[in-house]
C-alpha positions as CSV (number, residue, x, y, z in Angstrom):
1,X,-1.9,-12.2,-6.2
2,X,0.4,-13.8,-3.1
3,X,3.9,-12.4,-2.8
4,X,6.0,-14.8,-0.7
5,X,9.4,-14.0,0.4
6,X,11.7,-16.7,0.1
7,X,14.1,-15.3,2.9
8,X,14.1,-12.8,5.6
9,X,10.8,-12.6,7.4
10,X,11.5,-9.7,9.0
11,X,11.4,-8.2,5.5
12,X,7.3,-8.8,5.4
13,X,6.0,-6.1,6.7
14,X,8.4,-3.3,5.2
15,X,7.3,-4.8,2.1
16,X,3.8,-3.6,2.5
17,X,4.9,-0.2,4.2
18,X,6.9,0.6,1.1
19,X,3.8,-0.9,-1.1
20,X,1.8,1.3,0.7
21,X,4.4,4.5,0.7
22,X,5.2,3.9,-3.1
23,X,1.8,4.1,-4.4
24,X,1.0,7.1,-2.1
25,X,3.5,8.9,-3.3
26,X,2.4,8.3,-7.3
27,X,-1.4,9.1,-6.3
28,X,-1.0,12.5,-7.0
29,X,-2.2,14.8,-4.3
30,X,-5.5,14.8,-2.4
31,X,-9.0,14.6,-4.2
32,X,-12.2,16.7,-3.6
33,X,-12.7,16.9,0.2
34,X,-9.5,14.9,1.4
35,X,-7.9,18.4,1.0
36,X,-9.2,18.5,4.4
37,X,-7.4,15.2,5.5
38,X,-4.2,16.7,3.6
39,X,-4.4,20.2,5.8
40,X,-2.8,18.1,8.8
41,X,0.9,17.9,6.7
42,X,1.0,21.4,6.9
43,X,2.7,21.3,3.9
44,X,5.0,18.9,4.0
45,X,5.6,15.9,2.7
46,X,5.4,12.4,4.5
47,X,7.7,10.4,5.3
48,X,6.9,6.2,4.7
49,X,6.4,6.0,8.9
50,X,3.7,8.9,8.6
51,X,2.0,7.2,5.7
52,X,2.2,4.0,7.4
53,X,0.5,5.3,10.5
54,X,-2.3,7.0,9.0
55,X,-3.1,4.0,6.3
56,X,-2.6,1.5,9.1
57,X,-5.0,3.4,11.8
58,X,-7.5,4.8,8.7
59,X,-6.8,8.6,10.5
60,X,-8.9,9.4,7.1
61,X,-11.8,7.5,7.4
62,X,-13.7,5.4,9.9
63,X,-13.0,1.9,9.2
64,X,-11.8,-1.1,11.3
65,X,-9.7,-3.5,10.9
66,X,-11.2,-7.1,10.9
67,X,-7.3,-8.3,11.4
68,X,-4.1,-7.3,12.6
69,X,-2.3,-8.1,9.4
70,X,-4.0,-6.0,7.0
71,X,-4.0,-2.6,6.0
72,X,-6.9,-0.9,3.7
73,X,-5.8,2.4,2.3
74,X,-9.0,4.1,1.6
75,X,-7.7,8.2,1.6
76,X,-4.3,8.6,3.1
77,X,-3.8,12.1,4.1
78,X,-6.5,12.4,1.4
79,X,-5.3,10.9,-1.8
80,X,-7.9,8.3,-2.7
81,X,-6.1,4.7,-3.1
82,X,-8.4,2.0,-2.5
83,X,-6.4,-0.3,-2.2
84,X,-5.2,-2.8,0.7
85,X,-3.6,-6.6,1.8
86,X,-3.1,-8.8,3.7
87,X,0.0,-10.5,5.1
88,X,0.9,-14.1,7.3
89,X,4.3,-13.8,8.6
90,X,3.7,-17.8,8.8
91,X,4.0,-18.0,5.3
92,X,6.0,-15.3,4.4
93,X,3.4,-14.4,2.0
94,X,1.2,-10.7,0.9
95,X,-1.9,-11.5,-0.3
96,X,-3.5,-9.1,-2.4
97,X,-6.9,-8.8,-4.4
98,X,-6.7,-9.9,-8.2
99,X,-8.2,-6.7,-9.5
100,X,-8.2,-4.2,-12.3
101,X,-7.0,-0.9,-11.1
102,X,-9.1,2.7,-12.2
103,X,-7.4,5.4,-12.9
104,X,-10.4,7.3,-11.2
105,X,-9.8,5.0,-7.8
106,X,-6.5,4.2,-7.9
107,X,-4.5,7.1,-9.8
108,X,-1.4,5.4,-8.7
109,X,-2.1,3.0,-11.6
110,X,-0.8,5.6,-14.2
111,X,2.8,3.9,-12.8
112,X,2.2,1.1,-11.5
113,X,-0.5,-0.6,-13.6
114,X,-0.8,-4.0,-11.0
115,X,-0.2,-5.2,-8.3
116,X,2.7,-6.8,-9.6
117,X,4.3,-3.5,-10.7
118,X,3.7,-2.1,-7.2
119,X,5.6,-5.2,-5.3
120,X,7.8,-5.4,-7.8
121,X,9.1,-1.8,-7.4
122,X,8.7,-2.1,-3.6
123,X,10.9,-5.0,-3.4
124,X,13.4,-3.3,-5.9
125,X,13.6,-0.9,-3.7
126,X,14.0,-2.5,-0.4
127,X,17.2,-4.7,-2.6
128,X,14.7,-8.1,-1.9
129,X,15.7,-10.5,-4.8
130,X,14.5,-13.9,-3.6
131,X,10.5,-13.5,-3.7
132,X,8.1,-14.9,-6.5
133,X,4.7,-14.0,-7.3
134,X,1.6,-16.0,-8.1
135,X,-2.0,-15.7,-8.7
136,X,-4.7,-17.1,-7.3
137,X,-8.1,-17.7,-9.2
């Protein structure tokens, strides 16, 4: 799916923060050992910056980046989300994966079922109107 912006570049990459941040927060807690990854909130809650930084620099898990425009949420202070995107501020545009979300890889998906529930409640919530969303085969 490509989400482009039709105003407001600068808007981009809060977009995918808050994509990121809102289906965190609906993953449900950590799961089997990413209670370890979890221990480092000292029980407290993150704040979108905090989950940003540790989805962004994969602080749970040892994986690179193979751009500087993408994010891969593997385990965020342990909750499993496998999920990530892409974005061109060229373009305006996210790019994400046509998938199928699992319940057992993504728990998010209990509230937002797609990726199109997920940008459509990030961009809700950030008050972006003027966007449109497309798929791509």
């Amino acid at each position: 799916m490509i989400i482009t912006l039709q105003k407001n570049t600068k808007d981009l990459l809060a977009v995918v923060k808050r994509m990121v941040f809102l289906a965190y927060n609906a993953s449900g807690g950590p799961v089997g050992m990413g209670i370890f990854q979890a221990l480092r909130l000292n029980n407290t809650t993150p704040n979108e910056e905090q989950v940003w930084k540790c989805a962004y620099n994969a602080e749970d898990y040892p994986l690179k980046h193979t751009g500087e425009n993408e994010v891969y949420c593997d385990y965020v202070f342990g909750n499993m989300m496998k999920w990530g995107c892409s974005w061109d501020t060229k373009t305006n545009t996210i790019t994400v994966p046509n998938r199928t979300f699992r319940h057992d890889y993504q728990a998010f998906c209990g509230i937002y079922p797609d990726n199109a529930a997920l940008a459509r409640a990030a961009l809700s919530s950030l008050g972006i109107t003027e966007f449109y969303l497309s798929s791509y085969v």
